[in-house]
PDB file of N, CA, C and O in Angstrom, chain B, residues numbered from 101:
ATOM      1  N   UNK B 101       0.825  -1.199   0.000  1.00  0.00           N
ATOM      2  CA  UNK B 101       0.000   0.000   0.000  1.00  0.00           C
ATOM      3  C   UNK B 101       0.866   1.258   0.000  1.00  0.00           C
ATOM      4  O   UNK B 101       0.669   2.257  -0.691  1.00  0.00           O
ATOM      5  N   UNK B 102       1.915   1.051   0.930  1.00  0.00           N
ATOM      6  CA  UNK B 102       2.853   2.222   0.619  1.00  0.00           C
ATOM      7  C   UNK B 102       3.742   2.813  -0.749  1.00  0.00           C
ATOM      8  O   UNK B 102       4.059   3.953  -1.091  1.00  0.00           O
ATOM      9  N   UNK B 103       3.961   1.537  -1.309  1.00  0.00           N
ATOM     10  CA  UNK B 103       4.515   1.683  -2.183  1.00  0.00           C
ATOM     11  C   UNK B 103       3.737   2.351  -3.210  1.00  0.00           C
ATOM     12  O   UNK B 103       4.169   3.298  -3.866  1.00  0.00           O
ATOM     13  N   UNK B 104       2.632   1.864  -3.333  1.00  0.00           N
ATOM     14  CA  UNK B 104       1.548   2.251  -4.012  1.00  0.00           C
ATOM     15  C   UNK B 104       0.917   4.004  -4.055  1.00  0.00           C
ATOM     16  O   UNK B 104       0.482   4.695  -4.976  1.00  0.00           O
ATOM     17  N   UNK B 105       1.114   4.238  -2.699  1.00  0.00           N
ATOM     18  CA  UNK B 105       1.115   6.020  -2.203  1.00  0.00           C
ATOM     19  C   UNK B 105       2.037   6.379  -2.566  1.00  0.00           C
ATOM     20  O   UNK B 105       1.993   7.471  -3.130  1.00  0.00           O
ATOM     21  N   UNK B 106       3.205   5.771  -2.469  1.00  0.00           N
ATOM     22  CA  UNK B 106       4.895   6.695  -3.086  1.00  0.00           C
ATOM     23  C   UNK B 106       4.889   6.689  -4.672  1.00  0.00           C
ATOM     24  O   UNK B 106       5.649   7.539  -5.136  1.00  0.00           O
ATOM     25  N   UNK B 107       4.349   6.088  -5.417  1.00  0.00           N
ATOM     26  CA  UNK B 107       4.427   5.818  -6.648  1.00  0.00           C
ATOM     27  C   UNK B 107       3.442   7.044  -7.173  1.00  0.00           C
ATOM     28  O   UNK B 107       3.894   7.970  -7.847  1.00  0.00           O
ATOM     29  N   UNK B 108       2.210   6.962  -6.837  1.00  0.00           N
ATOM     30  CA  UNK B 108       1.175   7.569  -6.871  1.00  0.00           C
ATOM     31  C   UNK B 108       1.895   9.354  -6.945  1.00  0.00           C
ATOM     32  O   UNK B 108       1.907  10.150  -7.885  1.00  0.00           O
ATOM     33  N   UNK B 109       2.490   9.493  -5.374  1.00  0.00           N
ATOM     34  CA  UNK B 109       2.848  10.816  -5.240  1.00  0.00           C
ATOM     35  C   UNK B 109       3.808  11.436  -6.623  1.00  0.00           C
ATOM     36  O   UNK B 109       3.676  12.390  -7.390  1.00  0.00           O
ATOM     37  N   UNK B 110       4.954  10.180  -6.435  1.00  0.00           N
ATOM     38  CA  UNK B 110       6.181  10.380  -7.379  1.00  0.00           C
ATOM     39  C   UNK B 110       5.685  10.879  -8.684  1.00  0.00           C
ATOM     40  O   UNK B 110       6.028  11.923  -9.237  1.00  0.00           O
ATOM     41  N   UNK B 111       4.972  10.144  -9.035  1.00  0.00           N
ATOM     42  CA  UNK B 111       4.409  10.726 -10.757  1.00  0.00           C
ATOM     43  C   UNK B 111       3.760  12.027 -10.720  1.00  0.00           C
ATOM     44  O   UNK B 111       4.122  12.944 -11.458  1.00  0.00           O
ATOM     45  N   UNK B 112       2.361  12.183  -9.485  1.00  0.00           N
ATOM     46  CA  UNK B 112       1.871  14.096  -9.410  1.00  0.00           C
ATOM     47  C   UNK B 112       3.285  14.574  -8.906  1.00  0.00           C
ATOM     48  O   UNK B 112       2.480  14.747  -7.991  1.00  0.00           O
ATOM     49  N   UNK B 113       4.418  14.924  -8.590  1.00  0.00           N
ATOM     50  CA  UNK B 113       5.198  15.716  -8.392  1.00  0.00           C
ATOM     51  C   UNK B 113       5.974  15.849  -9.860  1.00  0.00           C
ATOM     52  O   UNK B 113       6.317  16.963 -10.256  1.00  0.00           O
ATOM     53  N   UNK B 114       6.252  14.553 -10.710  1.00  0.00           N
ATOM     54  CA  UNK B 114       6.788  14.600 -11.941  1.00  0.00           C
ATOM     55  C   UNK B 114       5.997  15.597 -12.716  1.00  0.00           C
ATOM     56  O   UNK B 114       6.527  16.536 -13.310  1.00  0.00           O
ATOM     57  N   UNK B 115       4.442  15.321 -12.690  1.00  0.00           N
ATOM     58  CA  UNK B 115       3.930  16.163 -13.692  1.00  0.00           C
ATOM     59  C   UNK B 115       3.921  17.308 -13.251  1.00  0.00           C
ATOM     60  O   UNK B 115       3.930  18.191 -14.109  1.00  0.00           O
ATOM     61  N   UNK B 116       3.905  17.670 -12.021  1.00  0.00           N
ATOM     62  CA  UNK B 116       4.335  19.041 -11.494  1.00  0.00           C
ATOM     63  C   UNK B 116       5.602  19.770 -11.883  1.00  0.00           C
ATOM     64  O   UNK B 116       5.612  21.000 -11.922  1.00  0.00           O
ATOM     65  N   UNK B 117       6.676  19.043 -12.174  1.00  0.00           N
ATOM     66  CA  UNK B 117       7.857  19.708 -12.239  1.00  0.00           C
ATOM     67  C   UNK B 117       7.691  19.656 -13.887  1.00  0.00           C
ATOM     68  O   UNK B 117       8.524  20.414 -14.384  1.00  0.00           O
ATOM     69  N   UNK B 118       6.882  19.002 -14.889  1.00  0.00           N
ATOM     70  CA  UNK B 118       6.924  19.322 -16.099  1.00  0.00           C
ATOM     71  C   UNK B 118       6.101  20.757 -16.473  1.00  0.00           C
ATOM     72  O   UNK B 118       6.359  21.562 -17.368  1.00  0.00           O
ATOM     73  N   UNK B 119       5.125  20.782 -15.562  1.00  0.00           N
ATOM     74  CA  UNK B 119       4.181  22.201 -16.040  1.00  0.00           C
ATOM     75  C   UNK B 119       5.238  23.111 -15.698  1.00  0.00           C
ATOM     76  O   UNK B 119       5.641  23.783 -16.648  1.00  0.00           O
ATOM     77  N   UNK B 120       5.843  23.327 -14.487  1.00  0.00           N
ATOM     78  CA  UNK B 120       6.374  24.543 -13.913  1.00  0.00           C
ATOM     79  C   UNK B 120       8.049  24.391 -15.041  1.00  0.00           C
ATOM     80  O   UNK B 120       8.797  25.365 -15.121  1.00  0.00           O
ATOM     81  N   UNK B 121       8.222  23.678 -15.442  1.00  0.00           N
ATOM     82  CA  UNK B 121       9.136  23.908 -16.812  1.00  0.00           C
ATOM     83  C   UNK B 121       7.937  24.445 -18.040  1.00  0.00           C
ATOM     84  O   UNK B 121       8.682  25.195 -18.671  1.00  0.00           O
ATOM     85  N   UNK B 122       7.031  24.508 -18.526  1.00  0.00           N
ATOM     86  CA  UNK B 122       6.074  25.110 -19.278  1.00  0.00           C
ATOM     87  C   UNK B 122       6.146  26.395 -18.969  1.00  0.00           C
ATOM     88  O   UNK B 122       6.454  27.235 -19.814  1.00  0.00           O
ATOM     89  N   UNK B 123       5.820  26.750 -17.490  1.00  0.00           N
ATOM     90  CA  UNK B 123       5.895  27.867 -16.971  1.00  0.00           C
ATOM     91  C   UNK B 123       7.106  28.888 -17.607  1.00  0.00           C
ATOM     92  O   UNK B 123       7.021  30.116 -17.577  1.00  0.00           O
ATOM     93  N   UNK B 124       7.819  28.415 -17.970  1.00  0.00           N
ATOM     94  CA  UNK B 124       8.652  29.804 -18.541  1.00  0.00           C
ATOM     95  C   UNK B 124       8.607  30.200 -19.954  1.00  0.00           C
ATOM     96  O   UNK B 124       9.418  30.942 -20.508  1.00  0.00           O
ATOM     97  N   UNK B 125       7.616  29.655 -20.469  1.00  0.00           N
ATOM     98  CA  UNK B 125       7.489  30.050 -21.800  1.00  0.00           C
ATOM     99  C   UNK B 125       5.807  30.873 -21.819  1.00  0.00           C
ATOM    100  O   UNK B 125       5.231  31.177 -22.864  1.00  0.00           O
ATOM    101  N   UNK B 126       5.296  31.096 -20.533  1.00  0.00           N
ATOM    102  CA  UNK B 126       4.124  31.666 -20.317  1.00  0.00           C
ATOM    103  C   UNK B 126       4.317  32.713 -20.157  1.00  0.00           C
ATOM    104  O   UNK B 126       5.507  32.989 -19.999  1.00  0.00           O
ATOM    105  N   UNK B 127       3.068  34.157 -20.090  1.00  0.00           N
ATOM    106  CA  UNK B 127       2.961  35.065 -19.418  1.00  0.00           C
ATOM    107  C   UNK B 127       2.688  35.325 -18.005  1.00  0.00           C
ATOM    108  O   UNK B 127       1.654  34.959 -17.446  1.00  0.00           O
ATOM    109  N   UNK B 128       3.599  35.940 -17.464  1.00  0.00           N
ATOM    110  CA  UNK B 128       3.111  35.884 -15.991  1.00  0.00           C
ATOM    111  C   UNK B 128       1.380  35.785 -15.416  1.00  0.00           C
ATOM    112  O   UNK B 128       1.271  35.147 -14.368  1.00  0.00           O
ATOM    113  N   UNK B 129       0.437  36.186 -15.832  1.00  0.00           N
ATOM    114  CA  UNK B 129      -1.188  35.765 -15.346  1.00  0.00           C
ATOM    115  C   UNK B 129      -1.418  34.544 -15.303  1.00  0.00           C
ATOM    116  O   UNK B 129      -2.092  33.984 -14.438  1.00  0.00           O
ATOM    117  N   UNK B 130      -0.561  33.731 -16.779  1.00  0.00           N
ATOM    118  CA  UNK B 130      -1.122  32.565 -16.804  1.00  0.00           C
ATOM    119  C   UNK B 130      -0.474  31.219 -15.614  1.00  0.00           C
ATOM    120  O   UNK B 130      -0.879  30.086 -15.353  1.00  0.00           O
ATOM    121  N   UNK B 131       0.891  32.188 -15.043  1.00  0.00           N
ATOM    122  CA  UNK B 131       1.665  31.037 -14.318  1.00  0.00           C
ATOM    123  C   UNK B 131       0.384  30.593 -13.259  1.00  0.00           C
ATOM    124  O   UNK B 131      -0.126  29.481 -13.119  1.00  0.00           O
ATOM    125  N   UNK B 132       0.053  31.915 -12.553  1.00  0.00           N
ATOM    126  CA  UNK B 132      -0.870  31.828 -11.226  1.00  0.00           C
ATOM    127  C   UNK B 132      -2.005  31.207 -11.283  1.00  0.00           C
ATOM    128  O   UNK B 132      -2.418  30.282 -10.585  1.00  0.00           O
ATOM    129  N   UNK B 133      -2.720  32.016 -12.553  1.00  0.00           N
ATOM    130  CA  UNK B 133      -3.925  30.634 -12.706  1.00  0.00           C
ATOM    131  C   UNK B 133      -3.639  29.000 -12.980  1.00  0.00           C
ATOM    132  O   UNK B 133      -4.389  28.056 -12.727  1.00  0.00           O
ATOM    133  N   UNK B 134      -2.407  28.989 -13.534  1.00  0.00           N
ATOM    134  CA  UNK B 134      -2.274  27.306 -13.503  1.00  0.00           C
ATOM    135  C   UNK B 134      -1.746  26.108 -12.499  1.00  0.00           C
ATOM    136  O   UNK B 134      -1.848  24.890 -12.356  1.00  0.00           O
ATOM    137  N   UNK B 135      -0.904  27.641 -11.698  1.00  0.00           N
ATOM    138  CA  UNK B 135      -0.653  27.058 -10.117  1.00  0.00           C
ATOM    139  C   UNK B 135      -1.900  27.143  -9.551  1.00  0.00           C
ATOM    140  O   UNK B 135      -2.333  26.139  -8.985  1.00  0.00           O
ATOM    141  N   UNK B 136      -2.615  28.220  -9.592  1.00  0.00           N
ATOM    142  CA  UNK B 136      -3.708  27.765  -8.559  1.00  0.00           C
ATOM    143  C   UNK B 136      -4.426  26.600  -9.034  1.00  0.00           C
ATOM    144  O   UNK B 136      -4.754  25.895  -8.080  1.00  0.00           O
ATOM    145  N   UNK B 137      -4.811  26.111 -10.214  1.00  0.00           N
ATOM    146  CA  UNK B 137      -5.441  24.900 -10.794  1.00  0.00           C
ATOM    147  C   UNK B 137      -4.760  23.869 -10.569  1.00  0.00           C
ATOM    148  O   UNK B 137      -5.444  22.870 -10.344  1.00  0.00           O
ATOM    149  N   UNK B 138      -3.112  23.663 -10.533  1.00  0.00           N
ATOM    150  CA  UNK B 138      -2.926  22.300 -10.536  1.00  0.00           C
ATOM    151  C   UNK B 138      -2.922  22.353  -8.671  1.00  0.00           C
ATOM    152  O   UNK B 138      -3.488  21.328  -8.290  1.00  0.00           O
ATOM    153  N   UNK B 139      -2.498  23.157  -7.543  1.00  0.00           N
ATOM    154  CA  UNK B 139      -3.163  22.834  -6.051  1.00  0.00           C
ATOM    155  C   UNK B 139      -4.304  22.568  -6.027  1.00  0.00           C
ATOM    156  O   UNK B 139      -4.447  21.605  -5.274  1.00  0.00           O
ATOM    157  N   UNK B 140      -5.861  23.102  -6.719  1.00  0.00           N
ATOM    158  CA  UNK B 140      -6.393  22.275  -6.863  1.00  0.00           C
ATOM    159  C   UNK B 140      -7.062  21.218  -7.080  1.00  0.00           C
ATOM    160  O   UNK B 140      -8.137  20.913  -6.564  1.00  0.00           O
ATOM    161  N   UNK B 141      -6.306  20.495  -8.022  1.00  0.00           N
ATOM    162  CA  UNK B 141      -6.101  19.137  -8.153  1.00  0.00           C
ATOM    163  C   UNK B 141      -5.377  18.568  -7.535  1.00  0.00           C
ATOM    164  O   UNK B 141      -5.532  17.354  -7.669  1.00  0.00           O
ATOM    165  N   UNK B 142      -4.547  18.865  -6.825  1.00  0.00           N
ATOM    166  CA  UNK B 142      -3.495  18.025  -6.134  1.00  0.00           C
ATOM    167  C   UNK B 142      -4.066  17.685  -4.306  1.00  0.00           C
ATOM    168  O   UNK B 142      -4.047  16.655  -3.632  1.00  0.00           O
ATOM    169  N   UNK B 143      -4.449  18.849  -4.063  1.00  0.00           N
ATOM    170  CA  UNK B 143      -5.862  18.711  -3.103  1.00  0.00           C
ATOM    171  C   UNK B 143      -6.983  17.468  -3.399  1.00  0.00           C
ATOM    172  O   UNK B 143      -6.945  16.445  -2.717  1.00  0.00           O
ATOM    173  N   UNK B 144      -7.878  17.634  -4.366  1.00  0.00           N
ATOM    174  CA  UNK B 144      -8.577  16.784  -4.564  1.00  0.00           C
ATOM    175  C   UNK B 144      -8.058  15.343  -4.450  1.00  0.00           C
ATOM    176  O   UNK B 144      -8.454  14.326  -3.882  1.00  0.00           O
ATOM    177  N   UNK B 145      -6.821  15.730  -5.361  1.00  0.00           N
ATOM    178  CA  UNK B 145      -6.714  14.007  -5.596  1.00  0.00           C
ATOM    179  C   UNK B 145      -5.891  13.895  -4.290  1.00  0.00           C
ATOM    180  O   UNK B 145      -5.361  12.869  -4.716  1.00  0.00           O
ATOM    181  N   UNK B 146      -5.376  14.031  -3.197  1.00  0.00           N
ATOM    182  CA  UNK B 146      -5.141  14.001  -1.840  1.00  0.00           C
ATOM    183  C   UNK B 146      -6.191  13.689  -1.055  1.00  0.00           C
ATOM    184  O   UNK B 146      -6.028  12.833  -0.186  1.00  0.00           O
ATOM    185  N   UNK B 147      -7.166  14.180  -1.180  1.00  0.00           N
ATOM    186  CA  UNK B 147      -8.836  14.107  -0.927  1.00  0.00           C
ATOM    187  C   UNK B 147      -9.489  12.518  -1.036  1.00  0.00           C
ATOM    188  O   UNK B 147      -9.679  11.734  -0.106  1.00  0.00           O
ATOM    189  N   UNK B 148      -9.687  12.376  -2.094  1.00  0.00           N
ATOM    190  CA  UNK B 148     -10.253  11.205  -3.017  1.00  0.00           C
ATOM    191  C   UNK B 148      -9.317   9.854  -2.372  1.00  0.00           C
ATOM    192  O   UNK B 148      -9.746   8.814  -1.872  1.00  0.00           O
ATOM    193  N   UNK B 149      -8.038  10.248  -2.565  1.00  0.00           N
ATOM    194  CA  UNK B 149      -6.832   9.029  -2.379  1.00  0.00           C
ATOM    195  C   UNK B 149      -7.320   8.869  -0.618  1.00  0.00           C
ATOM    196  O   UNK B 149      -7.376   7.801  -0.008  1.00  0.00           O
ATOM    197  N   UNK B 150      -7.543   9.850  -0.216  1.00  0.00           N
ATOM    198  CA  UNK B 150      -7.517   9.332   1.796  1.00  0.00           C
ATOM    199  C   UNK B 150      -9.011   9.245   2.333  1.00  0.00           C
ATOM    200  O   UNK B 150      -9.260   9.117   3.532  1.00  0.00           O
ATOM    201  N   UNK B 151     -10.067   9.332   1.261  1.00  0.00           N
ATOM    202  CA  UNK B 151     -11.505   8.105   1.348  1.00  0.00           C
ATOM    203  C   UNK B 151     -11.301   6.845   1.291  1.00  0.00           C
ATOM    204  O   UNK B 151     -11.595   5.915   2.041  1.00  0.00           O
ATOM    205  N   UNK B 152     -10.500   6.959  -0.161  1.00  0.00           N
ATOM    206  CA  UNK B 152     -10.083   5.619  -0.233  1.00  0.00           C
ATOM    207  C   UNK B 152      -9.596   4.450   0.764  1.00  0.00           C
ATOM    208  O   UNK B 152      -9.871   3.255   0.876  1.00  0.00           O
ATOM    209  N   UNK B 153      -8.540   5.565   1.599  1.00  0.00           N
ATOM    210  CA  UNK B 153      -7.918   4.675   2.854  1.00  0.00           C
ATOM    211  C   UNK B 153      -8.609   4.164   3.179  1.00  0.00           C
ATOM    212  O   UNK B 153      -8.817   2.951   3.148  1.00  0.00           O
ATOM    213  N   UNK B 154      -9.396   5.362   3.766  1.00  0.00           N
ATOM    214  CA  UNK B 154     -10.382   5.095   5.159  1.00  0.00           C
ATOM    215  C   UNK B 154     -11.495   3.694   4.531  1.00  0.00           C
ATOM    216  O   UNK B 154     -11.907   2.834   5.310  1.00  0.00           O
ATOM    217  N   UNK B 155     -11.745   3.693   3.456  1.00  0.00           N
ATOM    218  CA  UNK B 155     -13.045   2.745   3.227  1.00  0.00           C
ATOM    219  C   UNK B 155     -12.509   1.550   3.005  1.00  0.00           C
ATOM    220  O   UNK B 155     -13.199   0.543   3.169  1.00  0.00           O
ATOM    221  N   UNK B 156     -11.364   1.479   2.649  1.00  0.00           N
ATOM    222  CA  UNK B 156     -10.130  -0.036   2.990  1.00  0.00           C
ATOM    223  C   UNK B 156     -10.179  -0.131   4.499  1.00  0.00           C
ATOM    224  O   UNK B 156     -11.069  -0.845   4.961  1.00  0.00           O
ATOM    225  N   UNK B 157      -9.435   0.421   5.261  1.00  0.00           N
ATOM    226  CA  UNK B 157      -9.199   0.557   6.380  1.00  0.00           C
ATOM    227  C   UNK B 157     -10.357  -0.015   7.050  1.00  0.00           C
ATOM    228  O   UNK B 157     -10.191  -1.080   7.643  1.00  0.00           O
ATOM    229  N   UNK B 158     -12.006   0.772   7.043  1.00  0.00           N
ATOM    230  CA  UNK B 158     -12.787   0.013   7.218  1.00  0.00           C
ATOM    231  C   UNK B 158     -13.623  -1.367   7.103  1.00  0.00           C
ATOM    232  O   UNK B 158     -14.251  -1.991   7.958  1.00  0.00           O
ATOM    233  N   UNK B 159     -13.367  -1.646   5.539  1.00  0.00           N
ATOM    234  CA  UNK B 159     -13.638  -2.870   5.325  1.00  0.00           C
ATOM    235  C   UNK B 159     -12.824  -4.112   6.103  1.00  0.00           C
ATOM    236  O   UNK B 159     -13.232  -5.210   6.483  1.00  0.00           O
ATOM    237  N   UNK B 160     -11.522  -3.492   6.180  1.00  0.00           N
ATOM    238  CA  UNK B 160     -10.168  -4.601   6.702  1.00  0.00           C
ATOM    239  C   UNK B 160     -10.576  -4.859   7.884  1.00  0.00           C
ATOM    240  O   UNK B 160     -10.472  -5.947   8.451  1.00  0.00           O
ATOM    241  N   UNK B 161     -11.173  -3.637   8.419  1.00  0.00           N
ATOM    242  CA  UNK B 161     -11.964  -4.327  10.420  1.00  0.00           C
ATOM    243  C   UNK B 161     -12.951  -4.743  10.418  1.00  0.00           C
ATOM    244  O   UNK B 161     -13.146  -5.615  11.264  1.00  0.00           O
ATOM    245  N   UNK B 162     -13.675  -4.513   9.842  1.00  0.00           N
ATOM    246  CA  UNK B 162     -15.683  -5.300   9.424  1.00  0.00           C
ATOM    247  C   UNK B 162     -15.020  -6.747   9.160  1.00  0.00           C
ATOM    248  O   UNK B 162     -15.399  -7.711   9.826  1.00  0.00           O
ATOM    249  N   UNK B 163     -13.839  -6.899   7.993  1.00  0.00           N
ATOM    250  CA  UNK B 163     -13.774  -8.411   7.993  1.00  0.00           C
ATOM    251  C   UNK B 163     -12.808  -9.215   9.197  1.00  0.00           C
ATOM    252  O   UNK B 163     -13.013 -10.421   9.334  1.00  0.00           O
ATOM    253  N   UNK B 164     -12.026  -8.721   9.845  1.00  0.00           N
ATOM    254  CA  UNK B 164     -11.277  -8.844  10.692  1.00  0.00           C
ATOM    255  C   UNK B 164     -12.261  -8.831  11.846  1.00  0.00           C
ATOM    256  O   UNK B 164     -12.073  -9.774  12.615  1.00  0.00           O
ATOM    257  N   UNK B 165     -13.125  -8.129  12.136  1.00  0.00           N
ATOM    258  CA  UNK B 165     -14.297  -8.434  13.135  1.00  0.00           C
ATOM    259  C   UNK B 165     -14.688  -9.308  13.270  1.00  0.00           C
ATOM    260  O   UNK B 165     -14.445 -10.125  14.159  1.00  0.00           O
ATOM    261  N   UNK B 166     -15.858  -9.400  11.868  1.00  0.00           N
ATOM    262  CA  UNK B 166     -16.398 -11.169  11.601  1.00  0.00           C
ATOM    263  C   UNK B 166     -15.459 -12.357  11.513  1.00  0.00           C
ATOM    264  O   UNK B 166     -15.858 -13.518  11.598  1.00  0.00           O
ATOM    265  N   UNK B 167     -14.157 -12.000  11.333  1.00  0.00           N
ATOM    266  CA  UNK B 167     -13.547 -13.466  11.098  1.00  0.00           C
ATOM    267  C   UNK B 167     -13.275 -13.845  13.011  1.00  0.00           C
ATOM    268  O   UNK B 167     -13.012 -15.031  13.206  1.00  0.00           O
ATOM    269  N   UNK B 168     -13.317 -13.090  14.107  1.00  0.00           N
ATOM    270  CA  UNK B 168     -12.613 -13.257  15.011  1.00  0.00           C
ATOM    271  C   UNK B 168     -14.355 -13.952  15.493  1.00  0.00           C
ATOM    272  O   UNK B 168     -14.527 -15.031  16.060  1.00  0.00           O
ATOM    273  N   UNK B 169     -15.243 -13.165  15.151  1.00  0.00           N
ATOM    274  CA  UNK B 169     -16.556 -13.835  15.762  1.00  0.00           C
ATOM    275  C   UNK B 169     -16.845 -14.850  14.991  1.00  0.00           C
ATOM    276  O   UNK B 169     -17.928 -15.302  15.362  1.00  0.00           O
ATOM    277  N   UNK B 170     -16.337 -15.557  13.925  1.00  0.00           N
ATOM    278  CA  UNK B 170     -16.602 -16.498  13.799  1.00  0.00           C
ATOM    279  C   UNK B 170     -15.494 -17.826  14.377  1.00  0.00           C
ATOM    280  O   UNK B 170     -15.667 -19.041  14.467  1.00  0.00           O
ATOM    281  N   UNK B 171     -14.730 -17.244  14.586  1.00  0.00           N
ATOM    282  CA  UNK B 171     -13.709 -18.348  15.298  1.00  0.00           C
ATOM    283  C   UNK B 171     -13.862 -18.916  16.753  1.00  0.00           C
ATOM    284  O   UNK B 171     -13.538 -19.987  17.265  1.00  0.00           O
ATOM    285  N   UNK B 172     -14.848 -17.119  17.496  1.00  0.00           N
ATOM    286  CA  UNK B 172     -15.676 -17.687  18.820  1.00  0.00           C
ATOM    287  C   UNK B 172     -16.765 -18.256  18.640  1.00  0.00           C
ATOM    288  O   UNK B 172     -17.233 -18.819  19.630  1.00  0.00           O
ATOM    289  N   UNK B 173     -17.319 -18.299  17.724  1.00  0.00           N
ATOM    290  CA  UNK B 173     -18.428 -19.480  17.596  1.00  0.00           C
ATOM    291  C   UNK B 173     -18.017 -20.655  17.341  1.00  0.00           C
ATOM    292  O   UNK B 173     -18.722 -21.580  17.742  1.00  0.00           O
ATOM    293  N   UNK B 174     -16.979 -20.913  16.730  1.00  0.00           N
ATOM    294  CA  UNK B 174     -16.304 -22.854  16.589  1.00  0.00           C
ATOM    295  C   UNK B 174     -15.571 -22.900  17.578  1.00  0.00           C
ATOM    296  O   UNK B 174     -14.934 -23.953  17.579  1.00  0.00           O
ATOM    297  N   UNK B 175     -15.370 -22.313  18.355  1.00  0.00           N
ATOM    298  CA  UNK B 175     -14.801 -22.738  19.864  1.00  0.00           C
ATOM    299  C   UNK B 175     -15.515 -23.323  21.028  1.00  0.00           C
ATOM    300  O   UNK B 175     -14.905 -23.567  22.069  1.00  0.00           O
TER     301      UNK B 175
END
């Protein structure tokens, strides 16, 4: 799973460092509006990615729950 978050990150920081090389062939208005657009995407998808956790995270104890109550019932 970690690896999976580091990989994830590694590539949005790659495409980050490719726009902000774009960036110098822009006019200054356009740098700010495209920084402010790609934070918010990088937000979102920070957002989206740590539901995700959480609804893994949850499922992993709902089944980890039931598997422990079913092991006190064959006991």
């Amino acid at each position: 799973m970690n690896l999976c978050l580091h990989s994830m990150h590694t590539a949005l920081l790659l495409a980050s460092l490719i726009l902000m090389n774009l960036f110098l062939f822009l006019p200054a208005g356009v740098h700010v509006r495209i920084w402010l657009c790609s934070c918010q995407m990088h937000a979102d998808f920070m957002l989206k990615l740590l539901f995700h956790i959480q609804l893994i995270t949850t499922e992993f104890h709902e089944i980890h729950s039931n598997t422990r109550k079913l092991m006190y019932v064959r006991s």
